[in-house]
N, C-alpha and C positions, 0 to 999 in steps of 0.2 A: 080177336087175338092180339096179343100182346108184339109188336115186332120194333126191336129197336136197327137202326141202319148206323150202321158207325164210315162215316167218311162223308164231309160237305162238299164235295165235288159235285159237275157237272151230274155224273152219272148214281151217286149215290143220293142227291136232290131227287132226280128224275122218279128213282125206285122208291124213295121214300112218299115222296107223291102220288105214284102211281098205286102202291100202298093203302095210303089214307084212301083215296077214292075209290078204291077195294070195300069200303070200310072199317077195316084195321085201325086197334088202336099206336100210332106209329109214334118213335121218338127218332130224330135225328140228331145224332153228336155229329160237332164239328169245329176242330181243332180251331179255328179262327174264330175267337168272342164275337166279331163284329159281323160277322155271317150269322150267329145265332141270333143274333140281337135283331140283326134286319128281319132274319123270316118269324120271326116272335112278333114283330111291333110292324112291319109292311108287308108278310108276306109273300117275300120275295129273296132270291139268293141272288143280289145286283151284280155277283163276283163272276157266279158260273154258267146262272140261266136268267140273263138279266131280264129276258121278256115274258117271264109265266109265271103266271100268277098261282101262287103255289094254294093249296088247300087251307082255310083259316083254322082245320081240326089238325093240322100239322104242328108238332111241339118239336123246337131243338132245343140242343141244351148243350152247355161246354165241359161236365163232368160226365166222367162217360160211366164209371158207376151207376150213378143215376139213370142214364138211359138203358144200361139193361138190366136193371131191376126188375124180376119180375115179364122179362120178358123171354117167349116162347122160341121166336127165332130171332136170332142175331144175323143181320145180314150186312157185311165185311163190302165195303167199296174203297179201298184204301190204296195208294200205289204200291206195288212189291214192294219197293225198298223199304217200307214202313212196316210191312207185314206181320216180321217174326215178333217186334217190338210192340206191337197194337194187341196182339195176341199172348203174348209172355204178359203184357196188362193185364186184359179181359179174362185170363183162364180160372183168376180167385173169385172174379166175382159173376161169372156166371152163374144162370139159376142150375141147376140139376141135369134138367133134363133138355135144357135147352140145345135146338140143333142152328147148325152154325152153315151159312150161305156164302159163299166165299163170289165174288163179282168182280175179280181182278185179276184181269189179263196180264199174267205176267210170271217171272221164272225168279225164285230166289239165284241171285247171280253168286251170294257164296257160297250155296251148298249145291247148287244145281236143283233144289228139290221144284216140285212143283207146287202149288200154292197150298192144296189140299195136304199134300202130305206134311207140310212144315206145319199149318194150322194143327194138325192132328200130334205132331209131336209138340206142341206148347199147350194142347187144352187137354190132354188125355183120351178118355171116351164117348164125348159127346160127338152124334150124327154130323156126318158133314157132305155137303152138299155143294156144287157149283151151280153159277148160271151163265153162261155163252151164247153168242151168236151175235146174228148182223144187228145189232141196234145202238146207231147214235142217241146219245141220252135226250140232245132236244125235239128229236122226234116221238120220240117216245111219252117224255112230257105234252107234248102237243095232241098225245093218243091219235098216232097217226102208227095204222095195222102193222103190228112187228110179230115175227113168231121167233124165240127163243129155243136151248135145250136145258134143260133141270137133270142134272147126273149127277149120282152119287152109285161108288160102288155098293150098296142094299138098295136097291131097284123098291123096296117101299118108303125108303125115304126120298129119293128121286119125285114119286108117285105122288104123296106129300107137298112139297113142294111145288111140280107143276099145278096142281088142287088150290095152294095159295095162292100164287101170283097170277091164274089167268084169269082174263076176263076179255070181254067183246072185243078189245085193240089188242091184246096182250097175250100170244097163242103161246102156250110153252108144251113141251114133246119131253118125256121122261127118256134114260138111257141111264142104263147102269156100265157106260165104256166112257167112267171118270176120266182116264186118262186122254181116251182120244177125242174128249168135247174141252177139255183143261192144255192140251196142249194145242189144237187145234187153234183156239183164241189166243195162243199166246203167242205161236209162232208167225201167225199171219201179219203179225205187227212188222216184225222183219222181211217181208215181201213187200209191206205197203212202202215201206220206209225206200224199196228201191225203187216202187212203183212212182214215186215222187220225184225220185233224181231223173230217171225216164224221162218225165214230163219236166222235166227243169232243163233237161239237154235238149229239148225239142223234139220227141221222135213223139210218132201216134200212135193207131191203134194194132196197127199189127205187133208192134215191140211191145207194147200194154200185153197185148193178148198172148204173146208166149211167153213171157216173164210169170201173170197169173196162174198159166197150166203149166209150167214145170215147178214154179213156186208150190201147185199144191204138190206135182211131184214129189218134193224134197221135205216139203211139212208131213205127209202118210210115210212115206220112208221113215223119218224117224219116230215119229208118234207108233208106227206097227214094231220098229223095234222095241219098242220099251211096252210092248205089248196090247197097245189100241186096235181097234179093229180097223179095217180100209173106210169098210161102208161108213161107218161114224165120220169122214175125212170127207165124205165125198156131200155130206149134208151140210146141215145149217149152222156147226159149230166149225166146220173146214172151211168148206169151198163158198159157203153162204158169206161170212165172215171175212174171208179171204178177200170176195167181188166187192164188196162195199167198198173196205179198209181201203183197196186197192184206186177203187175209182169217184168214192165220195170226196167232195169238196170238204164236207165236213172232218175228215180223217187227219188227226195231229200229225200221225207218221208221217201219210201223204204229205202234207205240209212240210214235216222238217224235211223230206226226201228232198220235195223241189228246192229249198232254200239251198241241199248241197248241192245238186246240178246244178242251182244258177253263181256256185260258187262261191257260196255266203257261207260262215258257220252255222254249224246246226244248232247253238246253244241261245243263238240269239233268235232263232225261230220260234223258242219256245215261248217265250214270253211268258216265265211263271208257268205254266203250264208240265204237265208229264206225257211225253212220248216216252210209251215201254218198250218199243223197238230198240232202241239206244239201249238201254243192256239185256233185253233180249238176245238181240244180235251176240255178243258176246256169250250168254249163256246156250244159245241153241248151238254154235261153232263148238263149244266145250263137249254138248252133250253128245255131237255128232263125233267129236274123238271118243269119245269114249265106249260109244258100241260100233265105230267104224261102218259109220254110214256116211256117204259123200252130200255135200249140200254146196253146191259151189256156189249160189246165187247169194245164201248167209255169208260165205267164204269173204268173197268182192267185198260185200257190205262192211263188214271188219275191216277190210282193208283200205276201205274209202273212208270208215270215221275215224278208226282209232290209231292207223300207220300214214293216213296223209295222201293217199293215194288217188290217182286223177280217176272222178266218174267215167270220163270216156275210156279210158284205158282200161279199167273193169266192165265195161262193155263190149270191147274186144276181146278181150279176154276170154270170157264168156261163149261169146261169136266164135273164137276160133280153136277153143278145146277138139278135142278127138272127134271127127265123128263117129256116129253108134248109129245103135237099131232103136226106137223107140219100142 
C-alpha cells in the first residue's frame, strides 16, 4: 500500500518508519528541505531522531503533492496549530478514496474543534481515522512493545487501520468512541504539563499520584460530556497516555511543566520544539465553560501560564478547595 505521512517530526519519522518496515510503500513530507535531503542521502532525521537509522526504502520529499499521489492513506503528524492549513492544502489533491489518519494530539484552539472534526470540515468525505495512546515516537522507532487505539467513528474503518499499522512491536485496538480516544490524547498534555511543575517544585510521589487520578477525573468529565464513553478514559488512549505523559522523562509537557516550577519561562524550554499543552490548556478551560463541567487542575494551569501566577499558590489552591465526597 501506498501511504504518505505528512509531518518531519520526531513522531511522524517514527510512523513513517515503522511503516516502511511494515512493508509499505511510504512517502514522508517535511516541510524543512534539509530533513528531506538528510533521510534521502544519510538516512537519518539528525533534527528529530538523531540516533536511528531510518529504513533505506524510506522516500521524503518537500512537495507535499507529490507525496500523496496516489496514495491510499494519508497519515497527518503535524502540530494543531498547522492543522486546518495542512489540510485546506491536501483536500484538492487527495486521491478519491483515500482515508485520512489524524496522529496529533491536540485541540484547534480557534474553533475548539477537535482534530477529526476540523480535518473532516476541510477534506469533505473522505474516512477519517485517529491514532492515540502511550507512545514516545523514539521508542517506538527503536520497536520497543507499544500498544496503541485506531478510532474512527465507522468501527470498519477503525478496523482498517488497526490491520495496517500492527505488527509484532506495534499492537493497536480498534474503537469506534472517536471522541473519547481524540480527546483523551489531547487533554493529557494538560495534566502532564502540571505533572512537571510538581516535579520542578520538589514534591514526590504521593502529589504525582493524585494529581494523575483527579487529572483523569477532570479529562472523562469532560470527554463524557461531549459524549465519549468512561470506559474509552479509563484505557490506553486516557489513563494509558495520561501515566506516560505524566511520568516519562521523555514527555515535552513534563519538561516545559518542570521549567515553570523551577521558575524558568516555558518558551525557553521548548527549544524549537511543540508542547500542545500550552494551548491545549487554554482550549480545554474553554471547552469546560462551555458545557459547564468543572476542571480545576486545567483552571491553575491557565493561571500559571498565561495570568502570571505562582506554581505554589496554584497548588494551594487546589489543596484547599471545598471539601467533597469522592
Amino acid at each position: 500500500m501506498i501511504i504518505a505521512v505528512i509531518g518531519g517530526g520526531a513522531w511522524g519519522t517514527a510512523l513513517a518508519a515503522h511503516m516502511t518496515k511494515a512493508g509499505h510503500d511510504v512517502r514522508l513530507w517535511a516541510f524543512e528541505r534539509e530533513i528531506v535531503e538528510r533521510i534521502n542521502r544519510e538516512h537519518r532525521n539528525t533534527f528529530y531522531l538523531p540516533d536511528i537509522d531510518l529504513p533505506p526504502k524510506l522516500v521524503a520529499m518537500h512537495v507535499v503533492a507529490e507525496a500523496v499521489t496516489g496514495a491510499e492513506t494519508v497519515v497527518m503528524a503535524v502540530p494543531s496549530e498547522f492543522s486546518r492549513s495542512m489540510y485546506r492544502d491536501l483536500a484538492p489533491r487527495l486521491e478519491p478514496m483515500a482515508t485520512i489518519v489524524s496522529a496529533t494530539k491536540g485541540i484547534d484552539i480557534d474553533t475548539l474543534q477537535r482534530i477529526s472534526q476540523l480535518a473532516t470540515e476541510e477534506i469533505g468525505d473522505h474516512p477519517v481515522a485517529v491514532l492515540s495512546g502511550p507512545s514516545f515516537a523514539i521508542e517506538v522507532a527503536r520497536e520497543q512493545p507499544t500498544a496503541v487505539v485506531a478510532a474512527s467513528s465507522d468501527l470498519h474503518v477503525a478496523d482498517r487501520i488497526q490491520r495496517l499499522f500492527a505488527t509484532r512491536f506495534f499492537r493497536v485496538y480498534s474503537s469506534d468512541d472517536i471522541i473519547g480516544v481524540e480527546l483523551g490524547g489531547a487533554l493529557k498534555n494538560v495534566i502532564a504539563l502540571a505533572a512537571g511543575v510538581l516535579d520542578g517544585l520538589g514534591f514526590g510521589h504521593n502529589t504525582l499520584a493524585a494529581l494523575i487520578t483527579r487529572g483523569l477525573v477532570e479529562i472523562s468529565r469532560l470527554a463524557v460530556a461531549f459524549g465519549a464513553r468512561a470506559e474509552t478514559l479509563a484505557g490506553l488512549a486516557g489513563l494509558g497516555d495520561l501515566v506516560l505523559t505524566c511520568t516519562g522523562s521523555l514527555s515535552r509537557n513534563r519538561r516545559v511543566g518542570q521549567a515553570i516550577g523551577r521558575g524558568k519561562p516555558w518558551r525557553s524550554a521548548l527549544q524549537g520544539n511543540v508542547a500542545e499543552g500550552i494551548r491545549t490548556t487554554l482550549a480545554a478551560c474553554a471547552l469546560a465553560e462551555r458545557v459547564g463541567v468543572e476542571m480545576p487542575i486545567a483552571s491553575q494551569m491557565k493561571a500559571v501560564i498565561y495570568d502570571g501566577k505562582s506554581p505554589m499558590a496554584a497548588v494551594d489552591e487546589l489543596m484547599l478547595r471545598r471539601l467533597k465526597r469522592e
